[in-house]
C-alpha positions as CSV (number, residue, x, y, z in Angstrom):
1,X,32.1,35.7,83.2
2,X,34.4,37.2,81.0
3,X,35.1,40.3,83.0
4,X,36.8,40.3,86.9
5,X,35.1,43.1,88.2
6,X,33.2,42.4,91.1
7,X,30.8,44.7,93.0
8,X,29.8,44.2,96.7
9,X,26.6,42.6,97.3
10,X,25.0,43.8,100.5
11,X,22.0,41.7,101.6
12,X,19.2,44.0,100.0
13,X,20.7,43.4,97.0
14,X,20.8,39.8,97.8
15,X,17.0,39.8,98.7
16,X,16.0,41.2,96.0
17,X,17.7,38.5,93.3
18,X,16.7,35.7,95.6
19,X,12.9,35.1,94.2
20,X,14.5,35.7,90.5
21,X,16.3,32.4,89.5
22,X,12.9,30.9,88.5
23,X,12.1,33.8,86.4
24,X,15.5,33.4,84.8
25,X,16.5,31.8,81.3
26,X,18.6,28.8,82.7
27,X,21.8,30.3,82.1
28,X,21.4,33.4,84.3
29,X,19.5,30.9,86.6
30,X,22.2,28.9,87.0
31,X,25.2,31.9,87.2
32,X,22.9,34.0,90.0
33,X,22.3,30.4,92.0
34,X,26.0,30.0,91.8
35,X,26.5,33.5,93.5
36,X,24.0,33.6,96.0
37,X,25.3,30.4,97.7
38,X,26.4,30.4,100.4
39,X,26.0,33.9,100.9
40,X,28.5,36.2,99.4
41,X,29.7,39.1,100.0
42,X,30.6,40.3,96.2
43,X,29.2,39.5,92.6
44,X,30.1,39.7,89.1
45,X,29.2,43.3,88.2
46,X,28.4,41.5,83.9
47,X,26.0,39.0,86.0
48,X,24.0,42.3,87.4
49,X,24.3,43.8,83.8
50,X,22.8,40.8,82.3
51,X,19.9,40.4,85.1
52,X,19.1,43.7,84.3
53,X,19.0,43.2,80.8
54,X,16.7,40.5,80.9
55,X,14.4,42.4,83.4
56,X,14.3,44.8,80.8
57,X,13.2,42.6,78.1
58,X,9.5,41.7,77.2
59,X,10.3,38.3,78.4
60,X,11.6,39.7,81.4
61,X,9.1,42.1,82.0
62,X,6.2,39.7,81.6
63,X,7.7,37.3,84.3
64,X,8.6,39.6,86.7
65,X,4.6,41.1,86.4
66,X,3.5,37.9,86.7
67,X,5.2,37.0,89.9
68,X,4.1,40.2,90.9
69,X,7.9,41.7,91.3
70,X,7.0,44.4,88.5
71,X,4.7,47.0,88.0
C-alpha cells in the first residue's frame, strides 16, 4: 500500500470481508488475508478502496451474486 492512512476496522466490518478472499483476484486476496489475521483493529483505507472497486466491477459483481453476497 502506497498510502498510510488507516481506518478502524470494527468487527462488522471484519465479518463482512471475511467470506471475500475467495472471490478476490489473488492480489487483493492475499492483501485482505494479510489484514484480517489475527484480528485487527485498523486497515489500510486504499485496501477498502480497491475491495470496493472490484465489487463494483462486472467481475466483481458476478462473484459476489454467485456466492449470494449481492443482489
Amino acid at each position: 500500500m502506497t498510502s498510510n492512512l488507516h481506518v478502524s476496522l470494527p468487527e462488522h466490518l471484519q465479518e463482512a470481508l471475511k467470506p471475500l478472499p475467495d472471490l478476490l483476484p489473488m492480489e487483493l486476496r492475499t492483501l485482505v488475508v494479510q489484514a484480517l489475521e489475527p484480528p485487527s483493529k485498523e486497515i489500510h483505507y486504499e485496501l477498502l478502496v480497491k475491495v470496493s472497486t472490484w465489487a463494483h466491477s462486472e467481475d466483481g459483481k458476478e462473484r459476489l451474486k454467485a456466492a449470494d453476497l449481492r443482489q
